[in-house]
PLY file of the C-alpha trace (Angstrom):
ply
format ascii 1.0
element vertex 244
property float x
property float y
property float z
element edge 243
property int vertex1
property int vertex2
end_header
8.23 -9.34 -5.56
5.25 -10.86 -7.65
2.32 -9.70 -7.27
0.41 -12.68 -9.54
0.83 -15.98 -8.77
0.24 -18.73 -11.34
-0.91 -22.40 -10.79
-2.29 -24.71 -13.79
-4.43 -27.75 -13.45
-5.63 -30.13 -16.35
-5.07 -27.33 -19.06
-6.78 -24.45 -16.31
-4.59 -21.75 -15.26
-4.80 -20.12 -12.04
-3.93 -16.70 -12.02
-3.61 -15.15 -8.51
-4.18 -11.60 -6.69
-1.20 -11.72 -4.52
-0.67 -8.21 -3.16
-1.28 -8.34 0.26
0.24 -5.17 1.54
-2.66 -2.76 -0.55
-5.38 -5.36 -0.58
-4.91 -6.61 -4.55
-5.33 -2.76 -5.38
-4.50 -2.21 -9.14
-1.03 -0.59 -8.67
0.64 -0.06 -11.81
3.00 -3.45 -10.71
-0.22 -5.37 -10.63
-1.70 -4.37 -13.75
1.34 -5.07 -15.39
2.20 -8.24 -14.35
-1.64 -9.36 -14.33
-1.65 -7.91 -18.69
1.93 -10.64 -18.98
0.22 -13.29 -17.99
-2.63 -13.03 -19.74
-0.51 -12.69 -22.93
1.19 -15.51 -22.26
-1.84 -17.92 -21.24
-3.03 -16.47 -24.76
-0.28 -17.95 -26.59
0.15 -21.33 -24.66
-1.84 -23.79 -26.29
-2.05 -25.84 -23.42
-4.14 -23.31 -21.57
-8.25 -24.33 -22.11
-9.33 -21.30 -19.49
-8.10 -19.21 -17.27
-9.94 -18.74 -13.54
-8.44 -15.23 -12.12
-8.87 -15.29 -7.75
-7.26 -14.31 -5.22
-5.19 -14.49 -1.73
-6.53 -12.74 1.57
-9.83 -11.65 2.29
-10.15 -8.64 -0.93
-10.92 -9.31 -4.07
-9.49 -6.17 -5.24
-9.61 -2.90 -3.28
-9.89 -0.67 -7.02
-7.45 1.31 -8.13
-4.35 2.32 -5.41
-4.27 5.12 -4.98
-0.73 5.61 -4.03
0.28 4.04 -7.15
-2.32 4.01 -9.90
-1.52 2.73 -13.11
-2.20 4.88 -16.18
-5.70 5.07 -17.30
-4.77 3.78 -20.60
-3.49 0.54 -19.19
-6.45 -0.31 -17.13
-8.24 0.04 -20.19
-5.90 -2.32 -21.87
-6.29 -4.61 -19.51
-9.91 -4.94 -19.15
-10.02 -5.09 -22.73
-7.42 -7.60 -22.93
-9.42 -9.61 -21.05
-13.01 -9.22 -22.77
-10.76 -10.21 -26.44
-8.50 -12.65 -25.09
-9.42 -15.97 -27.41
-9.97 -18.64 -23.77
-12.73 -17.88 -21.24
-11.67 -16.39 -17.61
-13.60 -17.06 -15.09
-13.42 -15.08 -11.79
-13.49 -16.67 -8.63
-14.17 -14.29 -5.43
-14.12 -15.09 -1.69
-13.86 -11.84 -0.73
-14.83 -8.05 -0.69
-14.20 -6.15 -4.34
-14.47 -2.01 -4.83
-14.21 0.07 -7.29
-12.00 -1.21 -10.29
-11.96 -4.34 -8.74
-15.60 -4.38 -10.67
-14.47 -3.70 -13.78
-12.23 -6.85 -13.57
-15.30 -8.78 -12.85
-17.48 -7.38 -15.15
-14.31 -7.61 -18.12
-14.35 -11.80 -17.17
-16.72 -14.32 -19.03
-17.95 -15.74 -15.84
-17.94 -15.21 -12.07
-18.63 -16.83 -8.87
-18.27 -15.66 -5.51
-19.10 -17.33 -2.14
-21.39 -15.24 0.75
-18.19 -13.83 2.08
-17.81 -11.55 -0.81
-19.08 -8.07 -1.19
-18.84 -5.21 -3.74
-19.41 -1.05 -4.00
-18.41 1.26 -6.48
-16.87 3.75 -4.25
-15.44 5.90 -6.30
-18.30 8.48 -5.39
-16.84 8.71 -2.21
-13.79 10.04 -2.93
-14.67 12.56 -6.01
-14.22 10.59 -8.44
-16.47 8.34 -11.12
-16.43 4.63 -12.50
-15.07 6.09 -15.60
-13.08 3.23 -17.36
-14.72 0.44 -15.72
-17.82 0.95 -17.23
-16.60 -0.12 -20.70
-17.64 -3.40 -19.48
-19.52 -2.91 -17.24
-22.65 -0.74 -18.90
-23.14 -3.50 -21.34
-23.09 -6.24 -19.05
-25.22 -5.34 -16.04
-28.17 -4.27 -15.07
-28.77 0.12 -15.58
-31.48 0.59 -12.98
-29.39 -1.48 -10.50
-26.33 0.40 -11.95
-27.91 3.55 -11.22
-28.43 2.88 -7.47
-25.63 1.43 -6.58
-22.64 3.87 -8.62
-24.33 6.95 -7.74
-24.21 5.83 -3.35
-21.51 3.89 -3.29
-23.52 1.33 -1.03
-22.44 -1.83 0.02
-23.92 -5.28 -1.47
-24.06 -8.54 -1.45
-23.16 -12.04 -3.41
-26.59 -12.36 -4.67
-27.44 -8.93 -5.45
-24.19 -8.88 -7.45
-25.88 -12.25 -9.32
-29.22 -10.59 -9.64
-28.27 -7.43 -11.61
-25.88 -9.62 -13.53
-21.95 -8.57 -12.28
-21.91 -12.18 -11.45
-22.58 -15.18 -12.48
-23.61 -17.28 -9.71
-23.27 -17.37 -5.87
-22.96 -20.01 -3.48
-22.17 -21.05 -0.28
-19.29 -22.96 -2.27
-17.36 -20.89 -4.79
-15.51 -24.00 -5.64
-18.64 -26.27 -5.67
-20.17 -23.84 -8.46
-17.45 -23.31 -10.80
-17.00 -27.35 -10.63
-19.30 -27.86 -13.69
-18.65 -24.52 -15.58
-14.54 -25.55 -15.33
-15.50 -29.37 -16.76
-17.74 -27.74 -19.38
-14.72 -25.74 -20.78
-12.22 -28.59 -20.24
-14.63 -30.81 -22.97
-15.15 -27.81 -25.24
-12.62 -27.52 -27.91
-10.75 -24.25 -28.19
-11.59 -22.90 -31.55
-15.25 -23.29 -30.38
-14.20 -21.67 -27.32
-12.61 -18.79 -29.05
-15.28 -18.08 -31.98
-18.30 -18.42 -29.25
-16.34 -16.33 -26.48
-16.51 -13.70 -30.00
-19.85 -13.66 -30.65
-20.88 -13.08 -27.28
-18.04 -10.28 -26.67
-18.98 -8.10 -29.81
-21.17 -5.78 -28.63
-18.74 -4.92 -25.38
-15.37 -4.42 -27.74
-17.61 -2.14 -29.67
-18.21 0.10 -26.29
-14.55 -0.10 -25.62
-13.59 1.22 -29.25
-16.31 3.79 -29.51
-15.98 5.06 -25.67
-12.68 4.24 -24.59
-10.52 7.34 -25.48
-13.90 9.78 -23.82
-13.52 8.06 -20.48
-9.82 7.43 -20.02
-10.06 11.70 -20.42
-12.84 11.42 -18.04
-11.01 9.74 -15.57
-7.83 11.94 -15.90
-9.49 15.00 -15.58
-11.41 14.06 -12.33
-8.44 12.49 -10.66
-6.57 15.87 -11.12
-9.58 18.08 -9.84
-10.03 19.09 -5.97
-12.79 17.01 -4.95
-10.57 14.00 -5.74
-7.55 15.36 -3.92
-9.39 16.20 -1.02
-11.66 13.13 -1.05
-8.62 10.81 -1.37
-6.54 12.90 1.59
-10.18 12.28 3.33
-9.50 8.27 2.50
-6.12 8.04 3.20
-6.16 9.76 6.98
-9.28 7.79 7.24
-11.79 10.97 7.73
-14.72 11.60 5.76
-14.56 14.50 2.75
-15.22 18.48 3.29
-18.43 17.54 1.41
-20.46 15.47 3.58
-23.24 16.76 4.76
0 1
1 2
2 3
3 4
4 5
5 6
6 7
7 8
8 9
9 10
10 11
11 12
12 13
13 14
14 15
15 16
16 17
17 18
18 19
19 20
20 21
21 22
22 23
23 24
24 25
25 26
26 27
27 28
28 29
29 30
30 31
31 32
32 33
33 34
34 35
35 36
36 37
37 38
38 39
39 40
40 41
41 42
42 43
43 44
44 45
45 46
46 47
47 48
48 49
49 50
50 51
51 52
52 53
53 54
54 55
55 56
56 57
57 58
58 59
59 60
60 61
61 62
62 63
63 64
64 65
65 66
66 67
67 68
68 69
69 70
70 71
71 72
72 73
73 74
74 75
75 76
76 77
77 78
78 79
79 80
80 81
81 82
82 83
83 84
84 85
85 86
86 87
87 88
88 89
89 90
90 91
91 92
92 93
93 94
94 95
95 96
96 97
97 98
98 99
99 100
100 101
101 102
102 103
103 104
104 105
105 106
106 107
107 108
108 109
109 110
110 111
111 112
112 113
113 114
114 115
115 116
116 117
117 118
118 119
119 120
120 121
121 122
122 123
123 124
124 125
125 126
126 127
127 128
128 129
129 130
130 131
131 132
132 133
133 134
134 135
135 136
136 137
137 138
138 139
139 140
140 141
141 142
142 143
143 144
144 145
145 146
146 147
147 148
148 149
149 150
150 151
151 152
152 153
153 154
154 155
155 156
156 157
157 158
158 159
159 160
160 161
161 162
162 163
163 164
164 165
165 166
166 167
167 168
168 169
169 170
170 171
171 172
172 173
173 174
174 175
175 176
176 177
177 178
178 179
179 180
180 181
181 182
182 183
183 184
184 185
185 186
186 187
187 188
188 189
189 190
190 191
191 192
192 193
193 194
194 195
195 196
196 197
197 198
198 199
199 200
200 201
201 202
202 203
203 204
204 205
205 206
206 207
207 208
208 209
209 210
210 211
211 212
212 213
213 214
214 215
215 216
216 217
217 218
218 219
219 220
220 221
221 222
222 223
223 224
224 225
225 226
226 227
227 228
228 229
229 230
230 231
231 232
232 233
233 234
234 235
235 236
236 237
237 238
238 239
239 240
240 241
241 242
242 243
């Protein structure tokens, strides 16, 4: 079964969520597949920019929890994405947790349309936003950061645009990344690639310095109790001996 589906359009390639049955959780498959095809739209020269979306009505649910992938290879990935030499653009019509952040915080730019929303739930169920903050501490707002990863609350389209996980929202996802997708089509790829490097610096720097300290950090707190009981908690859909 694929889990990514692929679709190009006047050098754009589409790369596609498809994992219906977990809501585009980052299972080990997904990650995977999703790391392929990145390498190969990095080697095709025919590929200007890639726009990463996806089917259903999520985004990405985070990590899944019945069949994460290795710490070290979500870190791979959202790295591979902040380094790769074309722009990816994220397009969201729908509701992203958890790790599903990361991936929009790891693209160049982002749109989503009012149906989307986003929480870093990971408080919820013991655990922290470990590895996903690689990209997204450099990226997005702290104060904002600071609310919203220590409750886990809900938020919207242009709250995610305010403190800077996004790019832009609209009432037509489509509509706004029209001009952004013709702007990269004109620009030519080695400008592409050296400006995409200038503006990337400082975040590859967080991943080399801080990378190896939060993979650990994640590993350790997705072995401890809270985490097993606050995923059981998730899984039979009950809330966690903590809450008070």
């Amino acid at each position: 079964m694929t889990l990514i589906g692929r679709t190009r359009a006047r050098g754009v390639e589409t790369l596609t969520l498809d994992s219906p049955h977990n809501r585009n959780a980052l299972s080990a498959a997904l990650v995977g597949e999703l790391t392929d095809a990145l390498a190969d739209c990095a080697k095709d020269a025919d590929v200007r920019a890639i726009v990463l979306t996806h089917t259903g009505n999520t985004f990405s649910a985070g990590a899944d929890l019945r069949d994460p992938p290795p710490p070290d290879a979500l870190v791979a990935l959202l790295r591979q994405i902040v380094a790769l030499p074309k722009p990816v653009v994220a397009r969201v019509t729908g509701h992203a947790r958890a790790g599903g952040l990361g991936l929009l915080a790891a693209c160049d730019i982002s749109a989503a349309s009012p149906q989307a929303t986003f929480a870093f739930t990971e408080v919820h169920i013991g655990v922290a936003p470990a590895v996903i903050s690689l990209p997204l501490l450099p990226r997005t707002d702290p104060r904002a950061l600071a609310r919203y990863y220590l409750t886990g609350e809900r938020f919207t389209a242009p709250e995610a645009a305010r403190i800077g996980l996004l790019t832009t929202a609209g009432e037509d996802v489509d509509e706004a990344l029209t001009p952004i997708l013709d702007g990269l089509r004109r620009a030519s790829p080695q400008a592409l690639a050296e400006t995409k490097a200038l503006l990337t610096a400082k975040v590859l720097e967080a991943f080399d310095r801080d990378a190896a300290d939060l993979t650990a950090l994640s590993a350790r707190l997705f072995s401890s109790a809270q985490a097993r009981e606050g995923m059981t908690a998730f899984l039979e859909r009950r809330d966690p001996a903590w809450v008070v």
